[in-house]
ROSE-4610 file (N, C-alpha, C; in Angstrom, 1 decimal, always signed):
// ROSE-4610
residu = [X/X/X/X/X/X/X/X/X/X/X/X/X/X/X/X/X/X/X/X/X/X/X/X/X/X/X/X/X/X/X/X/X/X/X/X/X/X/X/X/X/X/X/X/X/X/X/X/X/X/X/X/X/X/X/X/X/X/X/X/X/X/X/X/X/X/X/X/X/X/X/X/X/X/X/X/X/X/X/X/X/X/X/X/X/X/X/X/X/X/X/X/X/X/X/X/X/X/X/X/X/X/X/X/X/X/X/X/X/X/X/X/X/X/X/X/X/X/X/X/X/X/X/X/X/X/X/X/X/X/X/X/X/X/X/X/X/X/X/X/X/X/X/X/X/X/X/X/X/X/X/X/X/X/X/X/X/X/X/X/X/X/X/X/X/X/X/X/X/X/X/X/X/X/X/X/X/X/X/X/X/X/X/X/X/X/X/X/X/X/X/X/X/X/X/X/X/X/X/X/X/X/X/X/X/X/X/X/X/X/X/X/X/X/X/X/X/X/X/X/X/X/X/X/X/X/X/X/X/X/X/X/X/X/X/X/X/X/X/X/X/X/X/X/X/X/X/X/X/X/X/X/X/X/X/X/X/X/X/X/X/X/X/X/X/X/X/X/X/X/X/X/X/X/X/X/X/X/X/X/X/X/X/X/X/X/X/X/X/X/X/X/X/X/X/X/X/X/X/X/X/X/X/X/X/X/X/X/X/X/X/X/X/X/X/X/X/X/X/X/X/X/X/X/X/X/X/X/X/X/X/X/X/X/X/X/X/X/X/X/X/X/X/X/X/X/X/X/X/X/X/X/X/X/X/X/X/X/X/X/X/X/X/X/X/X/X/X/X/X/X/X/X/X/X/X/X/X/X/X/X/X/X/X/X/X/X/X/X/X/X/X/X/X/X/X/X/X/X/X/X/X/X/X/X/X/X/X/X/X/X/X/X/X/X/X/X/X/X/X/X/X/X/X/X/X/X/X/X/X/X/X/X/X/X/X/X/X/X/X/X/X/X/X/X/X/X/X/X/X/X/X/X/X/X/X/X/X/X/X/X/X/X/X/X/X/X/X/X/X/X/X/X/X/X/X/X/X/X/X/X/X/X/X/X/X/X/X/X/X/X/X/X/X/X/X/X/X/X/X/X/X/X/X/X/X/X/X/X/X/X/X/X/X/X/X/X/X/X/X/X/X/X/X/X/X/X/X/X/X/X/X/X/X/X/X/X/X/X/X/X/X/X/X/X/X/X/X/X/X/X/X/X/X/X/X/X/X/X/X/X/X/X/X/X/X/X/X/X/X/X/X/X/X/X/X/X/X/X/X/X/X/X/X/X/X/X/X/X/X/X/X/X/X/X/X/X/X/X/X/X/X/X/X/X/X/X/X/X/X/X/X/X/X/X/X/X/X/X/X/X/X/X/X/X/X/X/X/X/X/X/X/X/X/X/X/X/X/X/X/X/X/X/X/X/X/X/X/X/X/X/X/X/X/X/X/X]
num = [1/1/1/2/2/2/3/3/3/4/4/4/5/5/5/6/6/6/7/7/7/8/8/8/9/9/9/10/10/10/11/11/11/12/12/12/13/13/13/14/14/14/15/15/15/16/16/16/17/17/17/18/18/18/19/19/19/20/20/20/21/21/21/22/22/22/23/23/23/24/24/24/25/25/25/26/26/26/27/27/27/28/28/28/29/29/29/30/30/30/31/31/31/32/32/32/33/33/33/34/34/34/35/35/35/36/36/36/37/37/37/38/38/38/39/39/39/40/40/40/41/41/41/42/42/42/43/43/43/44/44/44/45/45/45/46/46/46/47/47/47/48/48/48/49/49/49/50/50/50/51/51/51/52/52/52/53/53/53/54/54/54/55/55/55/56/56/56/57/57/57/58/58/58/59/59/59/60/60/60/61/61/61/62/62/62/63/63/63/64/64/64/65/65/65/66/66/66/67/67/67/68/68/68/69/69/69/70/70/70/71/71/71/72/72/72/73/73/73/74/74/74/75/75/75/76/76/76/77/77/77/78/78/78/79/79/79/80/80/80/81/81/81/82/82/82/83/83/83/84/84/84/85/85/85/86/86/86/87/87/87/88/88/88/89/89/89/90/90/90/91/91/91/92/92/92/93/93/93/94/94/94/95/95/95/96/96/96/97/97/97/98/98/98/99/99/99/100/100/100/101/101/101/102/102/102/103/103/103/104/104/104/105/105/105/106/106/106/107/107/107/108/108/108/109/109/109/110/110/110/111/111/111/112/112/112/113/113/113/114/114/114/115/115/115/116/116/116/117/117/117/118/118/118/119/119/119/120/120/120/121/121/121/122/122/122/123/123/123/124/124/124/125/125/125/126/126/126/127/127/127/128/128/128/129/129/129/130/130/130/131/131/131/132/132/132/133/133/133/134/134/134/135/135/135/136/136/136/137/137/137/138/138/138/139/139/139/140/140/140/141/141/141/142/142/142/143/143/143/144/144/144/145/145/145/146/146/146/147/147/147/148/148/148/149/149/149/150/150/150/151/151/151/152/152/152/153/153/153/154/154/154/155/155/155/156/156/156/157/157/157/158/158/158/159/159/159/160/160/160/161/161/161/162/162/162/163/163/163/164/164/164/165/165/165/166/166/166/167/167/167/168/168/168/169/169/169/170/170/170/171/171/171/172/172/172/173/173/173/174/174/174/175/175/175/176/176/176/177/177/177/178/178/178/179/179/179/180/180/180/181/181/181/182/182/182/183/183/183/184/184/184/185/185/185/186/186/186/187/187/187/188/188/188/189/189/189/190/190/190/191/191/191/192/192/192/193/193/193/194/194/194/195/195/195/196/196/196/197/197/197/198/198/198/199/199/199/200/200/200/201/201/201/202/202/202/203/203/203/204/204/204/205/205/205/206/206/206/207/207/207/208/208/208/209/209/209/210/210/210/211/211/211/212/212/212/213/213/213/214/214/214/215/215/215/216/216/216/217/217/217/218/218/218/219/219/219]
x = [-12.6/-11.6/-10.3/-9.3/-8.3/-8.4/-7.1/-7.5/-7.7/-7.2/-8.0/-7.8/-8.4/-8.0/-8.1/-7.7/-7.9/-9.5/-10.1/-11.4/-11.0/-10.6/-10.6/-11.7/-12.2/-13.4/-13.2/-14.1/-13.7/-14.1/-15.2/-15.6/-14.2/-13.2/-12.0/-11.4/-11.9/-10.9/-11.1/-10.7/-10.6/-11.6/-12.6/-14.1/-13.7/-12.4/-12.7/-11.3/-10.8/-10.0/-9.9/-11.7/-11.9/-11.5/-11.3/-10.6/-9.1/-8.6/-7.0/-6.9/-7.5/-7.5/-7.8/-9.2/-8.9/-7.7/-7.4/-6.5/-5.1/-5.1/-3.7/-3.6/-4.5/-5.0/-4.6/-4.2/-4.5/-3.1/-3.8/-2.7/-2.8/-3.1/-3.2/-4.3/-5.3/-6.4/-7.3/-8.5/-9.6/-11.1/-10.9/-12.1/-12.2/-13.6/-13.9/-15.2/-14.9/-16.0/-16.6/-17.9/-18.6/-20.0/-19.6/-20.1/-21.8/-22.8/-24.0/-24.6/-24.9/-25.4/-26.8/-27.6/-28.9/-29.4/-28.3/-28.7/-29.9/-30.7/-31.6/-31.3/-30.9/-30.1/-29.2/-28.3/-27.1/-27.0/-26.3/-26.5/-25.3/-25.2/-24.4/-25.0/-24.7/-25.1/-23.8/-24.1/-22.3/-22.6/-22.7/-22.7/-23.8/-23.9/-25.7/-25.3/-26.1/-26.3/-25.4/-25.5/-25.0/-23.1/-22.9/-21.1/-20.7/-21.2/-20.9/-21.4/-22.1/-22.5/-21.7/-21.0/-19.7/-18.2/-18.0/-17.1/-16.8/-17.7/-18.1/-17.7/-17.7/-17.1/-15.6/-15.3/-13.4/-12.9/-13.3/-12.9/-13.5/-12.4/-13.0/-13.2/-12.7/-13.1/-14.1/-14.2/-15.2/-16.4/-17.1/-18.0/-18.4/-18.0/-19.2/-20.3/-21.1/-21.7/-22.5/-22.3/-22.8/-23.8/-25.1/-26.2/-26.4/-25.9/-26.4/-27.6/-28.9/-30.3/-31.1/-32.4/-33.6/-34.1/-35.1/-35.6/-34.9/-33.7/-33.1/-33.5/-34.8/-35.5/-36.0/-36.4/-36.7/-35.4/-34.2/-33.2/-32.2/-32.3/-31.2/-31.4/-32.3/-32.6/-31.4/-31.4/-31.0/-29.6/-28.7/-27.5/-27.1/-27.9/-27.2/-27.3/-28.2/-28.3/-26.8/-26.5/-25.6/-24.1/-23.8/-22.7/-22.1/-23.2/-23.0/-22.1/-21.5/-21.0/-21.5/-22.3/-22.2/-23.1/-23.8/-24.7/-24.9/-24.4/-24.8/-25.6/-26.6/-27.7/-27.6/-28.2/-28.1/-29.1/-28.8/-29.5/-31.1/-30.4/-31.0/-32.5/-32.2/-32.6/-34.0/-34.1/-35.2/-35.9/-36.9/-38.0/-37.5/-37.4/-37.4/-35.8/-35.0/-33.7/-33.5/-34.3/-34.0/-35.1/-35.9/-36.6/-35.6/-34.9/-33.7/-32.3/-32.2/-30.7/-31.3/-32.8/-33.2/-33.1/-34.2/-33.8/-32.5/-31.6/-30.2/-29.8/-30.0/-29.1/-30.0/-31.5/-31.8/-31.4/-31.2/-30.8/-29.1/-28.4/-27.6/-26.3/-26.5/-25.3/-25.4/-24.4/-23.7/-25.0/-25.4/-26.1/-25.2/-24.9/-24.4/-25.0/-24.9/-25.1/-24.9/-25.3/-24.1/-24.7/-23.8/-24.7/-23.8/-24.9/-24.3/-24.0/-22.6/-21.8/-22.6/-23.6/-24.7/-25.7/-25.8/-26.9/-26.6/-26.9/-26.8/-26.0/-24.9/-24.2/-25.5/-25.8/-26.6/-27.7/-27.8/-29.0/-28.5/-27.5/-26.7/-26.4/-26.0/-25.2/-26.0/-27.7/-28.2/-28.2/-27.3/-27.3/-26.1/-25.6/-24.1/-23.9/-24.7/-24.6/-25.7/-25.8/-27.4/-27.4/-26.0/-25.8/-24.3/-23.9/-22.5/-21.3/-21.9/-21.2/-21.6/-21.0/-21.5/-20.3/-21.0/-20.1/-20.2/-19.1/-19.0/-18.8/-19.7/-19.0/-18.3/-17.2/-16.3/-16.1/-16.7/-17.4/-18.6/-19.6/-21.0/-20.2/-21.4/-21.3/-22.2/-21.4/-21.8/-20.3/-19.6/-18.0/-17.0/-16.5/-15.3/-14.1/-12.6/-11.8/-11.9/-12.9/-13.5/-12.6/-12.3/-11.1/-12.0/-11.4/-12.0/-12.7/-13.4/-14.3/-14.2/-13.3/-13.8/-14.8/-14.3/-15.5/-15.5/-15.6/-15.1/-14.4/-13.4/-12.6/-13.5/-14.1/-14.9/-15.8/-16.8/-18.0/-17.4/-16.1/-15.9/-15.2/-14.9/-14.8/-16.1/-17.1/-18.3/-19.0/-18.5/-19.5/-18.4/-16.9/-16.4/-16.5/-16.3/-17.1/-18.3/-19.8/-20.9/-20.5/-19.3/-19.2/-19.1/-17.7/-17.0/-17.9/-18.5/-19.4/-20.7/-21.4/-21.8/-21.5/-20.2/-19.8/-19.6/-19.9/-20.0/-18.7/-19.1/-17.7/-18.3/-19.3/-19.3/-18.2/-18.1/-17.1/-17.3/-15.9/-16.4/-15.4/-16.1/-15.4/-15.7/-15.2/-14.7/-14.7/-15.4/-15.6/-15.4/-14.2/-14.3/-13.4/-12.3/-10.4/-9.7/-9.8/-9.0/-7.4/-6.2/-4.7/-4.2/-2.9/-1.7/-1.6/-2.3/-2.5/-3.4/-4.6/-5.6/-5.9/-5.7/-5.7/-5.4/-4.2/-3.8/-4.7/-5.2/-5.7/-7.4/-7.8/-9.1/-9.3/-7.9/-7.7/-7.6/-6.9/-6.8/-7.8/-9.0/-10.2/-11.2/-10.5/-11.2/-12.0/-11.6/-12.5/-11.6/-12.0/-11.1/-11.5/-12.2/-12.5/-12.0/-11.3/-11.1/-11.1/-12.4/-12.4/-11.5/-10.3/-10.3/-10.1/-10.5/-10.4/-9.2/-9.6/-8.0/-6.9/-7.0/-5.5/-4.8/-5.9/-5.1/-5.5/-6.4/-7.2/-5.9/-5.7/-5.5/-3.8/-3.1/-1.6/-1.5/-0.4/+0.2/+0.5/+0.6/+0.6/-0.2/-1.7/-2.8/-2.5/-1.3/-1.4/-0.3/+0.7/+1.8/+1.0/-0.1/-0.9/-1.7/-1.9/-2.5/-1.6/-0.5/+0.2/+1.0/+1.4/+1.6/+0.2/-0.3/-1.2/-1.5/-1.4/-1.4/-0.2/+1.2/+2.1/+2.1/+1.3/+0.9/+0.6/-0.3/-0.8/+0.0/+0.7/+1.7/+2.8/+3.4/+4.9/+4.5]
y = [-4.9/-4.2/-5.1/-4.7/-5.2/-6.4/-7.2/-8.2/-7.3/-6.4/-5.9/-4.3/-3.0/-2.1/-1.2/+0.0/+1.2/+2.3/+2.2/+3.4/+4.6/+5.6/+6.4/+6.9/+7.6/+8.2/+9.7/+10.4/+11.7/+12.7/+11.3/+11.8/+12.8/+12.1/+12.7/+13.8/+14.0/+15.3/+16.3/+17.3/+18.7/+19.6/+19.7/+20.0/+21.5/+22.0/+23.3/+23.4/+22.0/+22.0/+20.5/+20.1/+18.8/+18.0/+19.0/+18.5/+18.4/+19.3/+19.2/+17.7/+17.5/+15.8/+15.0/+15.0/+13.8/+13.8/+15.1/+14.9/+14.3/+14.3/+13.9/+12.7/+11.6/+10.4/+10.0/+10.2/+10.1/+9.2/+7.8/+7.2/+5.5/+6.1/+5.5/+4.8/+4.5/+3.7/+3.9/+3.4/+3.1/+4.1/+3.3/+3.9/+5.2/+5.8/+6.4/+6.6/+6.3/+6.3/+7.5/+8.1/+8.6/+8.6/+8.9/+8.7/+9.6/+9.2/+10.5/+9.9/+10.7/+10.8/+11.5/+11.3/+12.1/+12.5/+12.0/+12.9/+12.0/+10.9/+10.3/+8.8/+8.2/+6.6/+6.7/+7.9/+7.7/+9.6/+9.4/+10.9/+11.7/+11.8/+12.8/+13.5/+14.6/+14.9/+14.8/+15.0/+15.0/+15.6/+14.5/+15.5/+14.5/+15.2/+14.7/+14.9/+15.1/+15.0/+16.5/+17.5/+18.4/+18.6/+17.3/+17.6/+16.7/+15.6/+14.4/+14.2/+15.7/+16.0/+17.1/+17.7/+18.6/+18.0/+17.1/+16.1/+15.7/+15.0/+13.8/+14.8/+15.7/+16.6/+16.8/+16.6/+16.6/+15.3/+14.4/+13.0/+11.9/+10.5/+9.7/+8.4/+8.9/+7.7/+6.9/+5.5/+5.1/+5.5/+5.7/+6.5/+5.3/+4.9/+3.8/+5.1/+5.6/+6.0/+5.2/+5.6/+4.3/+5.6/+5.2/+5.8/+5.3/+6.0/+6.1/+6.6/+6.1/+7.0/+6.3/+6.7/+5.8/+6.3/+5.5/+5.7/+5.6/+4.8/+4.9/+5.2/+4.1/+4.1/+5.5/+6.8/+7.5/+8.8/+8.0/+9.0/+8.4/+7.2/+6.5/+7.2/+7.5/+8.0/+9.5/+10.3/+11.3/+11.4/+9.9/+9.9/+9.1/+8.3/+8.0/+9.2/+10.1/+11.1/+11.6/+11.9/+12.7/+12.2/+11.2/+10.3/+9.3/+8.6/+7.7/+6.2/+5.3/+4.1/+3.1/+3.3/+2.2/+2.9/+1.9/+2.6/+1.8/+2.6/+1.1/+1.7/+0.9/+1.4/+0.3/+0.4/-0.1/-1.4/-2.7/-3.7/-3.2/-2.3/-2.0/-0.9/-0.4/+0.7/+0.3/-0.8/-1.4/-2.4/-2.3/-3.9/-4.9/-4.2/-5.3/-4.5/-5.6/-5.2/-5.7/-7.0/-7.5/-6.3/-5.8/-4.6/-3.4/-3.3/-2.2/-2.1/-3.7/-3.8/-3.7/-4.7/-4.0/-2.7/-1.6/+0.1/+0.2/+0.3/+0.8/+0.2/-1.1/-1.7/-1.0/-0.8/-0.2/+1.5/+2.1/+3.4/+3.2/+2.0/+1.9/+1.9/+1.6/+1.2/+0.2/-0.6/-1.5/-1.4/-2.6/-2.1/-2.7/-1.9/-2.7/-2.7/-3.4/-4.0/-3.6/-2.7/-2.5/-3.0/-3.4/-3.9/-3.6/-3.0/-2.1/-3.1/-2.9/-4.0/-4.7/-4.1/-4.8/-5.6/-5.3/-6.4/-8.0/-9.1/-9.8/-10.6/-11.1/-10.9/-12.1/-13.3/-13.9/-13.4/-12.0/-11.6/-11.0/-10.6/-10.6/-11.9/-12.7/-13.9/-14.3/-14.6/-14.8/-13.9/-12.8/-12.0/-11.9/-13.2/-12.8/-12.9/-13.8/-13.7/-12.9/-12.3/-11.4/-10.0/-9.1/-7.6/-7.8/-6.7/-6.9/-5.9/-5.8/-6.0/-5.8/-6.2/-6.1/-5.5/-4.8/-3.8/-4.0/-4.7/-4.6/-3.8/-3.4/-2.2/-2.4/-2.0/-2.5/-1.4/-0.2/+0.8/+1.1/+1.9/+1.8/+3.3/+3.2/+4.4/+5.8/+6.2/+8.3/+9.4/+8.7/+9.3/+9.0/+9.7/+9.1/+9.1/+8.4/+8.5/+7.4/+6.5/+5.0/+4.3/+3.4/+2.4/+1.1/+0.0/-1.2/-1.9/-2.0/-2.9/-4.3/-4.7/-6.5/-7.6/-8.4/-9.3/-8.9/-7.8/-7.4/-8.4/-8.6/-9.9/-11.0/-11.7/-12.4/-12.4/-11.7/-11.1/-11.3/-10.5/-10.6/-11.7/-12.9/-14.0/-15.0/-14.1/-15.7/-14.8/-13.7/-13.2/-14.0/-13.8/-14.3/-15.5/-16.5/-18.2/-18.1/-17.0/-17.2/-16.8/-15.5/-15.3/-16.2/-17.0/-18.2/-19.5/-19.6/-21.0/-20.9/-19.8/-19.4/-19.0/-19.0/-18.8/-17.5/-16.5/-15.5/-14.3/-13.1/-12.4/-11.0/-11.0/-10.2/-9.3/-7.9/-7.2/-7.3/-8.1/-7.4/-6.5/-5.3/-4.5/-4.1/-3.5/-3.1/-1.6/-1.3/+0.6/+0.9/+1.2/+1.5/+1.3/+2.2/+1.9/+0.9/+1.4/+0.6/+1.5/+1.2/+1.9/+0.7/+1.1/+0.5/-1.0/-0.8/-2.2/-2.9/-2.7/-3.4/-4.0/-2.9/-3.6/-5.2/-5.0/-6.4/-8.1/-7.4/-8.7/-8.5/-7.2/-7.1/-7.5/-7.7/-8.2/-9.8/-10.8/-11.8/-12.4/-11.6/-12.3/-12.2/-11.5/-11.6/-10.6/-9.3/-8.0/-7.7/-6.9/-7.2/-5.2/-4.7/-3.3/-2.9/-1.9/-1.5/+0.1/+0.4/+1.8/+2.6/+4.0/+4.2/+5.6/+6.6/+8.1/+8.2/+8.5/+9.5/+8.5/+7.5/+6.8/+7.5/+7.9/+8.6/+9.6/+10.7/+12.0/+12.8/+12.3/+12.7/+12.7/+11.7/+12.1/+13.0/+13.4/+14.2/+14.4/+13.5/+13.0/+11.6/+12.0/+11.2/+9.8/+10.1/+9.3/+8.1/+9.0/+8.0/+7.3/+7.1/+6.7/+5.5/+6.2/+5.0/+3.8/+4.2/+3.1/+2.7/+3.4/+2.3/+1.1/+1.4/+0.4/-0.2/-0.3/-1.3/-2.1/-1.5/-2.3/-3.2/-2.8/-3.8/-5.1/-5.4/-6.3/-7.2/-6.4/-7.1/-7.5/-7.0/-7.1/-8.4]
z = [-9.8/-9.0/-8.9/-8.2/-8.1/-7.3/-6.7/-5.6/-4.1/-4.3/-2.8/-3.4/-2.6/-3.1/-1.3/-1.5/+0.2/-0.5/-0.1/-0.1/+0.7/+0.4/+1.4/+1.5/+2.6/+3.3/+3.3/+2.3/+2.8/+3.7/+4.8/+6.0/+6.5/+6.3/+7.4/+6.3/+5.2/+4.3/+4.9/+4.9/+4.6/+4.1/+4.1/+3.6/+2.7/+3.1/+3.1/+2.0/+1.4/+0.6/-0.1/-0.1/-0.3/-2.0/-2.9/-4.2/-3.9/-3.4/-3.4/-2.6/-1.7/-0.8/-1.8/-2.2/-3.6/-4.5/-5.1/-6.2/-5.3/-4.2/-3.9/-4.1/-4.0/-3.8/-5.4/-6.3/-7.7/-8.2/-8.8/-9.0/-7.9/-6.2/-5.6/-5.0/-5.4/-5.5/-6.7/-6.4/-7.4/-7.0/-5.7/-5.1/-4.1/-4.1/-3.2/-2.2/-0.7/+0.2/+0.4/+0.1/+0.3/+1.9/+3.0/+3.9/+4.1/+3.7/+3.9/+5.2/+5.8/+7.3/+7.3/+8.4/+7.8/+9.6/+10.3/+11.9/+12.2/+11.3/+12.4/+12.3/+11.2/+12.0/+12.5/+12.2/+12.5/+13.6/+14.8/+15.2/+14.8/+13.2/+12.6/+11.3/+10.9/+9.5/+9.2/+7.7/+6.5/+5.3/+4.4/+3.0/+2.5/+1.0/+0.7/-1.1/-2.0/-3.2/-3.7/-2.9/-4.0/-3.9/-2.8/-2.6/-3.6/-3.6/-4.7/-6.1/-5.9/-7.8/-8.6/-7.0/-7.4/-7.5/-6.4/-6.9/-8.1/-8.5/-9.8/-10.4/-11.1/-12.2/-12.4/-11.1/-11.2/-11.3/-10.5/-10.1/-10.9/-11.5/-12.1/-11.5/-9.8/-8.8/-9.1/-8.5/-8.3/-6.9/-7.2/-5.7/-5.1/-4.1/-3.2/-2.2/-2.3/-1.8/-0.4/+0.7/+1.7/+2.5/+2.1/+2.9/+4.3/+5.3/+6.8/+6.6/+6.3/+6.4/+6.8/+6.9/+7.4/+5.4/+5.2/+4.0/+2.5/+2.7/+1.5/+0.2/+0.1/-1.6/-1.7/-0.8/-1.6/-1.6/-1.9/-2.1/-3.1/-3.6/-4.3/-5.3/-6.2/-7.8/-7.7/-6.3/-6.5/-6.7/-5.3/-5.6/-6.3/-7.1/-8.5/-9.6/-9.9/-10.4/-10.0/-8.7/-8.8/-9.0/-9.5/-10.0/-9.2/-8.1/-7.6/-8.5/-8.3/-9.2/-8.2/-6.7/-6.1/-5.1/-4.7/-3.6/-2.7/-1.4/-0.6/+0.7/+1.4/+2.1/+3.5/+4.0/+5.8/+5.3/+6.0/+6.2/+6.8/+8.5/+9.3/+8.9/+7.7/+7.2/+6.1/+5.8/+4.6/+5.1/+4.8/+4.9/+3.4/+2.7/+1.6/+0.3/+1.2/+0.4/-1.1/-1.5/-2.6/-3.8/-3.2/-4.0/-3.7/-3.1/-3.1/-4.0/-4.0/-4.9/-6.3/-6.8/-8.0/-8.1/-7.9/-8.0/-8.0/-7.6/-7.2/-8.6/-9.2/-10.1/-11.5/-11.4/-12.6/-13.1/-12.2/-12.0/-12.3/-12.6/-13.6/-12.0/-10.9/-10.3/-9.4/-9.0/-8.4/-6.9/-6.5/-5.2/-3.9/-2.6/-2.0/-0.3/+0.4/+1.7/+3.2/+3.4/+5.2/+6.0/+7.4/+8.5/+9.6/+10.7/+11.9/+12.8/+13.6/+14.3/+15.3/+15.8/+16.4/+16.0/+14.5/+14.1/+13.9/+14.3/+14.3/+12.6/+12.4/+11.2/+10.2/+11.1/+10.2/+9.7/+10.2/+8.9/+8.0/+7.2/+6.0/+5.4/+5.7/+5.1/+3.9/+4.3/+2.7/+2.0/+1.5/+0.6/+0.2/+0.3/+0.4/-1.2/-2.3/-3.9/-3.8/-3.9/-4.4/-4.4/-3.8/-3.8/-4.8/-5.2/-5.9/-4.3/-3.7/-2.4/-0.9/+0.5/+1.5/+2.2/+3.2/+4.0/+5.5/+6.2/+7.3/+8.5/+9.0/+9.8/+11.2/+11.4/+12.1/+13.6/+13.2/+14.3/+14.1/+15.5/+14.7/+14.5/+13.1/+12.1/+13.1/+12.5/+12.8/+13.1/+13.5/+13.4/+12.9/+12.6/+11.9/+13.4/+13.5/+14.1/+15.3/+14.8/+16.1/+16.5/+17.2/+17.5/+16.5/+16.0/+15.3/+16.9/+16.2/+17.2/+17.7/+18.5/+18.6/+19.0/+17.7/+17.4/+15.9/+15.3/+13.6/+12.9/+13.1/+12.4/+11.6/+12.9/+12.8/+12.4/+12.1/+11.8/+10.3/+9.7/+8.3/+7.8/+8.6/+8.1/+8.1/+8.6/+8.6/+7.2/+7.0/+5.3/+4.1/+4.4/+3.3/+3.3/+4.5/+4.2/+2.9/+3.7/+2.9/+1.2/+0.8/-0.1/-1.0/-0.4/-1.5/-1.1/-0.4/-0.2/-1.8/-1.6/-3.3/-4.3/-4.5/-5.6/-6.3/-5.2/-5.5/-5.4/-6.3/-6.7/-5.8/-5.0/-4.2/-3.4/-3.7/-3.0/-1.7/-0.7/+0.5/+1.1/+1.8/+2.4/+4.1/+4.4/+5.8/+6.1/+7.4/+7.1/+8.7/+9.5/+10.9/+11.1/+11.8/+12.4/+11.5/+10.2/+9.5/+9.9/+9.8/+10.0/+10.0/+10.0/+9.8/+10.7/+11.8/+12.8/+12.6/+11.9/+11.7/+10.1/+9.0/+7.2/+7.6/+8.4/+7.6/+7.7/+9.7/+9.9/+9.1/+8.9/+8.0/+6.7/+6.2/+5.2/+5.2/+6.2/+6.3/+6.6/+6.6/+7.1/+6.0/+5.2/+3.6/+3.4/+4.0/+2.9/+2.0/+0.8/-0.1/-0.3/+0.0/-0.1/+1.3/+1.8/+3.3/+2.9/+3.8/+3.9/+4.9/+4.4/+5.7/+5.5/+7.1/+6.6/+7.7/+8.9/+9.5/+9.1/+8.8/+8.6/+7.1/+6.8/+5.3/+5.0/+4.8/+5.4/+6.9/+7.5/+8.6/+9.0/+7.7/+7.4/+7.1/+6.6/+6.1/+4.9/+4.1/+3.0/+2.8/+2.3/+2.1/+0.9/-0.1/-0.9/-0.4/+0.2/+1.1/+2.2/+2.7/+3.5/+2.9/+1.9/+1.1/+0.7/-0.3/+0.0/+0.5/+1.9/+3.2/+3.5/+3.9/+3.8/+3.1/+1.6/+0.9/+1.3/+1.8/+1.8/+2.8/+4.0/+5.3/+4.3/+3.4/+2.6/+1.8/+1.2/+0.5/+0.9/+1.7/+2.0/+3.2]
C-alpha cells in the first residue's frame, strides 16, 4: 500500500445505490472496508457473502473484509470465496488466532486482527509481526456514525511502538469517527489504514471527502 491510504466503509453507503457510491470513490483510494455484522457479537446485522460477491464483479478495490462474528473459522472459506483481499476477524472472537491467520492466508488472503476498545490492548501487541495487519477500533463496533473514543490515540500508539519495535511491515489501521478532526491525530499516532464511513458516505460528494482527508495528512 501506499504510506497511508482512507478505507471507506460502505457501512455508511447507500445500500439502494451501493455501486454508484463505490464508483464515485474511483481514482481516490486503494481500499475498501467491508463491515459484516452477525447481530450476536456485535448487536447489528449488515451485509454477508452475497453483497461482496456482487461487488467484487464491478470493483477492483482492495476488500478488507472485517468480520464482527462470533465463529469466524467457519465462515472465512466463504468470504474469501466471495472476493475477499483481506480478512480480518475479532481478537475477542477466536481461541486460537495463530490457527486463524494460517486459514485466512491459505485460502490465498491477507489475515488481519481487530480488537474491541475495551479489550485490554496488551493482548494484541504479541501479534503485532505475525498478522499482515491489526485493526484498532476506535468505537465499539455495531454502528456506524460513533464519536472516536478517548484513550484510541493511545491504544494506537502502543501497537505502532510494537509494530516497528519487530520489524514488522504490519498494516495498521483505525476503524471508528475517523473525519476531518480526528485522521490527522489517528494518523500521528501511526495507523497508516484509516477507515471511514459518514465522513465520506455521508458527503456529498464521497470522492471530495476522501481527498480532503487525505489532505488533513499532507498539508
Amino acid at each position: 500500500m501506499n504510506s497511508f491510504d482512507i478505507a471507506p466503509s460502505i457501512l455508511s453507503a447507500d445500500f439502494g445505490y451501493l455501486m454508484r457510491d463505490i464508483d464515485n470513490l474511483k481514482g481516490t483510494c486503494e481500499y475498501l472496508h467491508l463491515d459484516v455484522m452477525d447481530g450476536h457479537y456485535v448487536n447489528n446485522l449488515s451485509i454477508g457473502v452475497p453483497v461482496i460477491k456482487s461487488i467484487r464483479k464491478h470493483s477492483d478495490l482492495i476488500f478488507d473484509t472485517h468480520l464482527m462474528i462470533t465463529d469466524p473459522e467457519r465462515y472465512i472459506k466463504a468470504f474469501a470465496d466471495a472476493g475477499s483481499d483481506m480478512i480480518t476477524f475479532h481478537i475477542e472472537c477466536t481461541k486460537d488466532c495463530g490457527s486463524l491467520i494460517d486459514s485466512i492466508r491459505a485460502l490465498g488472503c491477507k489475515a488481519g486482527i481487530a480488537i474491541h476498545p475495551d479489550t485490554p490492548i496488551e493482548e494484541i501487541l504479541p501479534w503485532a509481526d505475525k498478522c499482515d495487519l491489526i485493526l484498532v477500533m476506535s468505537v465499539r463496533p455495531g454502528f456506524g456514525g460513533q464519536g472516536y473514543l478517548e484513550g484510541s490515540t493511545e491504544r494506537i500508539r502502543r501497537v505502532r511502538e510494537a509494530i516497528d519495535a519487530a520489524g514488522a511491515d504490519t498494516i495498521l489501521s483505525v476503524d471508528g469517527g475517523i473525519n476531518l478532526k480526528t485522521v490527522r491525530e489517528a494518523y500521528d499516532a501511526g495507523a497508516r489504514l484509516l477507515v471511514a464511513g459518514n465522513a465520506v458516505f455521508g458527503a456529498e460528494d464521497p470522492a471530495k471527502a476522501v481527498t480532503g482527508l487525505k489532505e488533513c495528512i499532507t498539508v
